[in-house]
N, C-alpha and C positions, 0 to 999 in steps of 0.2 A: 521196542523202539521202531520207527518207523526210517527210512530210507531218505533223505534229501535228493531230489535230484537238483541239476543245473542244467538251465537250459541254454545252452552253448550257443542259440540263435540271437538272444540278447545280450550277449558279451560280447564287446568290442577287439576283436584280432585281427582286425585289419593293422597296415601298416600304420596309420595314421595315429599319430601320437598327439595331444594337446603338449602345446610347448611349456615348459619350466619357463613361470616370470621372471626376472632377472629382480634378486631381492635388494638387491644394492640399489640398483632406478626406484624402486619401488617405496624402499624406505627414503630414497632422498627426498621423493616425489610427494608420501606421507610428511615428511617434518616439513618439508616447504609450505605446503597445503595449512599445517599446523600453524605454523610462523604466521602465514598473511592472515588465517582464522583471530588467533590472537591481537596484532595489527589491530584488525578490525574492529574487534571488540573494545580491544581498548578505546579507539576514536569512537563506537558509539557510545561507549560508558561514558565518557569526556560529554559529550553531547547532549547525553541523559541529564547527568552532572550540572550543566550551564541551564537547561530549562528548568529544572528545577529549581535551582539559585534562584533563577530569576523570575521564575510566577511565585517562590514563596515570600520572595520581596516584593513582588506588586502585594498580592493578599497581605501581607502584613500594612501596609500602606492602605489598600483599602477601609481595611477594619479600622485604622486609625480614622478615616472619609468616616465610619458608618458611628462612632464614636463619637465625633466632633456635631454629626447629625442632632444625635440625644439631646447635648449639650447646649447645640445653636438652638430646636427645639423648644430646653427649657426656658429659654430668655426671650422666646417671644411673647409678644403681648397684645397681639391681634390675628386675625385672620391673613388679612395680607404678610405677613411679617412670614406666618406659619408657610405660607403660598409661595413668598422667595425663598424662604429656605429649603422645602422641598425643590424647586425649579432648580435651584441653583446646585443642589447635589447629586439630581440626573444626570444634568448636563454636565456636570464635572464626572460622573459617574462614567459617562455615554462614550467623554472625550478621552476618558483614563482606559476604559477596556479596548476601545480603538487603537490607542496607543501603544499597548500591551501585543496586543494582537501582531502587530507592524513588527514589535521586536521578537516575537516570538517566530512567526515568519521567519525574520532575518537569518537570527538562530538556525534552524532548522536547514535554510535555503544556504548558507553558507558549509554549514554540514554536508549539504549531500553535492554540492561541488569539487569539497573537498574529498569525500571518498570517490567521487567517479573519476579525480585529478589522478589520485592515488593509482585507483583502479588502470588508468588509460597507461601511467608509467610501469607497473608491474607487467602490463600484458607486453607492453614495449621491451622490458627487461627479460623476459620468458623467453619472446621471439627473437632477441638477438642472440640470447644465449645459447636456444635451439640451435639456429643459423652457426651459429661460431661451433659448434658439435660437429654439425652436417660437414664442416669443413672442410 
């Protein structure tokens, strides 16, 4: 067998000790962190939630539009007839997905006011509580 040495130049014996975290801050600081994670999630999950509700209700709506097409379609009896009924289901088409658009915006933009509201009072709540510590 052969000999190990150590080499005592890379070993730290100076006085300088890295300090022991304090595990109590530490964990409080983890489940808080935990808490506002979860929070959060939850309001995006909600958020996720409501856009989808509400474009699988446009699209079902739509496809009823693209159904109703077939149908208008089969009862024409002329070229112009064929010509309004296309006309008239872009345009209904054009004004539906605009419309959609507007609410899904809404959605979205109301969402992320709401997590920065949040956000603004948490960081408020943190700093006073620091403060009130420092005491």
């Amino acid at each position: 067998m052969t000999a190990t040495s150590t080499n005592n130049s890379t070993l730290n014996t100076s006085a300088e000790a890295i300090p022991f975290p304090d595990l109590a801050k530490v964990g409080e600081l983890n489940g808080n962190m935990l808490t506002e994670t979860a929070k959060f999630n939850a309001q995006i999950g909600a958020v996720f939630q409501n856009l989808g509700k509400e474009w699988s209700e446009f699209i079902g709506m739509r496809l009823h539009e693209d159904m109703q097409l077939v149908q208008t379609i089969h009862g024409c009896r002329s070229l112009p007839d064929l010509q309004q009924a296309y006309a008239q289901f872009w345009q209904n088409a054009f004004t539906q997905y605009g419309e959609e658009t507007q609410r899904i915006l809404r959605i979205t933009q109301g969402a992320v006011e709401e997590t920065a509201h949040a956000a603004r009072e948490r960081v408020e709540d943190m700093s006073s509580a620091a403060k009130a510590r420092a005491a």
